[in-house]
C-alpha positions, 0 to 999 in steps of 0.5 A: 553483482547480485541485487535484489529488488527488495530486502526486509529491513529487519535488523538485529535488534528485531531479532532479539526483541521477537526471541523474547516473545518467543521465549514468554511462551505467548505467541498469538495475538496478546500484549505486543500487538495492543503495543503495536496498535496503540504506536500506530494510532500516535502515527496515524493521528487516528482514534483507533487502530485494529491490528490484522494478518495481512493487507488484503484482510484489512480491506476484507475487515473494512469492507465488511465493518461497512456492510458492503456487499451484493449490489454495492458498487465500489470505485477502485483505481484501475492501477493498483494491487488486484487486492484492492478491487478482489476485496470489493468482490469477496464481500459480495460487491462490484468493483468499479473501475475509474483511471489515474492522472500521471501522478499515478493515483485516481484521477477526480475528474474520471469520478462522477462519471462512474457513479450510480445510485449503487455506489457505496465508497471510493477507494484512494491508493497512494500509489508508490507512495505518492499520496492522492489529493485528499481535499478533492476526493473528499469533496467529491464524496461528500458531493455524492454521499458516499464513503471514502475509504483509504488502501493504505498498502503504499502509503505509510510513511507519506503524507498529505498536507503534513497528516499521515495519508492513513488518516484521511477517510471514514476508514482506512487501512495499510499492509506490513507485508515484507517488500514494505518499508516497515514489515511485520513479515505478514501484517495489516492495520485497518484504522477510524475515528469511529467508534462503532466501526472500530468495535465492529471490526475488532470483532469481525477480525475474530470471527464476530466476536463481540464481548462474549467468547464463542457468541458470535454475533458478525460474520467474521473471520481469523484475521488476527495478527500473532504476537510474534508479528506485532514485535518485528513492527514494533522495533521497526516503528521505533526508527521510521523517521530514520528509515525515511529519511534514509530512504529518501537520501537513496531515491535522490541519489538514484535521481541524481544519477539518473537525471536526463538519462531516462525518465522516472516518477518525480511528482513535486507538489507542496501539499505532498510528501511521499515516502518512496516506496517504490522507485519507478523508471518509465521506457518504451522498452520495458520489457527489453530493460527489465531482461537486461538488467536481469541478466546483469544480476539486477532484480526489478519487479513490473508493477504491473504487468496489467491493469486489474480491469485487464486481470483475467478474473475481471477481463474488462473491455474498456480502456483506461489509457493512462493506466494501461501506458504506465502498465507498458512502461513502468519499471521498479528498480531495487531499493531497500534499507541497506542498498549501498551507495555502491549498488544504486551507482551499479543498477544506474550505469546499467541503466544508462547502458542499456538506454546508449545501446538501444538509441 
């Protein structure tokens, strides 16, 4: 049996309304990606949604909507997407890199000690899903005076005190990227209630341009998202509820299967609902599980190999324990919109089997 990590849950019906766009002749950024921005804002509970092509570009656009750059220093956790600290340095600033709790999200009490009068914004990552506490990260901005701003890339779909992970922060942002729940191929969204920051990014996001075509008054880029992209996001927006709760009936499923067996990430806390982006086991034998689950046909992916402060474009001496254990021992099994029942039992008893093998 061939399973892979993960599959787009693109369905017939995406197929269908995206051939339309096709066929009206209009395929760059228009009419479906208004329709997409203005469904994101209703989730969100945001006042302004600006569509763009990925990710990493809605970072970039934030960062640079903020004026963040030379001698700017930004807090990043040191687990997370290397997106998130190489934003902060392609806009001319420095990445400062503060450890996560077990839950996998940046740990507050590290923050203070992190700080300098050069620090500009806190980045939060809902890693895997599982959202950070909002209420003190805000406290602790507020205490320093600096921005928090959200990399929303794991986070859609999951909560924090029942709003949208995407709504906390001056500024946040998420990622349509393929290997997420809800996927426009190649996508991102950069969200704010403010108004001044919204109409700033809309125009750095077309090469600075405000109200006046070819006037370019921000250094801005192509950050544009087509038409053709907004309509896979559009369908897959019209069924997130049921995409979630499906999910979750398969991460519990795993657990069920699991349970006792090896351990995996399980953060149960009130205030927190996560979306389960990602499901994460943990072994000391890492690297020999993920072999043999390959050569058994199963796809995982190490998420990550390295901490970003370890990456060679950054090569930091310090060490940032948790981060760094989780980086040894965590392992992300398959899981997509139409994994059977079937398939979860065969990745769990090869699992299991692995586990009874090496005792």
């Amino acid at each position: 049996m061939k399973i892979p990590w993960a599959v787009p849950g693109i369905k017939k019906e995406d197929i269908i309304y995206v051939k339309k766009i096709l066929d009206s002749g209009w395929y760059t950024m228009g009419g479906e990606v208004k329709k997409l921005e203005k469904m994101m804002k209703r989730y969100s509970g945001r006042k302004h949604a600006i569509a763009v092509n990925n990710g990493t570009s809605a970072l970039e656009v934030m960062l640079r909507t903020l004026n963040i750059g030379m001698g700017d220093e930004v807090i990043v956790p040191a687990l997370s997407f290397v997106a998130t600290a190489t934003a902060v340095s392609l806009t001319g600033g420095k990445p400062v890199f503060v450890d996560v709790n077990k839950d996998i999200t940046i740990n507050p009490d590290k923050i203070d000690d992190a700080i300098t009068d050069k620090t500009k914004a806190l980045i939060a990552v809902d890693f895997a899903g599982n959202p950070c506490d909002y209420d003190r990260l805000i406290n602790k901005c507020k205490k320093n005076n600096i921005h928090l701003l959200v990399d929303g890339a794991h986070s859609l779909g999951s909560k924090f005190k029942d709003k949208s992970c995407l709504f906390y922060g001056l500024m946040s942002t998420t990622s349509f990227h393929a290997a997420k729940i809800f996927t426009t191929v190649e996508g991102g969204m950069v969200f704010t209630d403010n108004d001044d920051l919204a109409k700033k990014a809309k125009a750095i996001r077309s090469h600075g341009e405000l109200d006046r075509r070819y006037i370019h008054e921000y250094l801005g880029g192509n950050f544009r998202m087509t038409d053709i992209a907004a309509g896979f996001g559009i369908k897959q927006m019209e069924r997130y509820k049921i995409t979630l709760k499906n999910r979750a009936k398969k991460v519990e499923y795993y657990k069920k299967l699991l349970s006792g067996k090896i351990d995996y990430l399980d953060i149960k806390n009130k205030d927190r609902t996560c979306n389960n982006f990602l499901f994460l086991v943990f072994d000391e034998k890492r690297e020999k599980l993920a072999d043999f689950l390959k050569n058994k046909g199963i796809d995982t992916r190490k998420l990550y190999p390295l901490t970003i402060p370890q990456q060679p474009i950054y090569n930091k001496k310090k060490s940032y324990p948790i981060s760094e254990k989780i980086c040894k021992t965590s392992l992300s099994l398959p899981l997509y919109d139409e994994m059977s029942k079937k398939q979860i039992e065969y990745v769990c008893k090869k699992v299991i089997e692995f586990k009874e093998k090496s005792c």
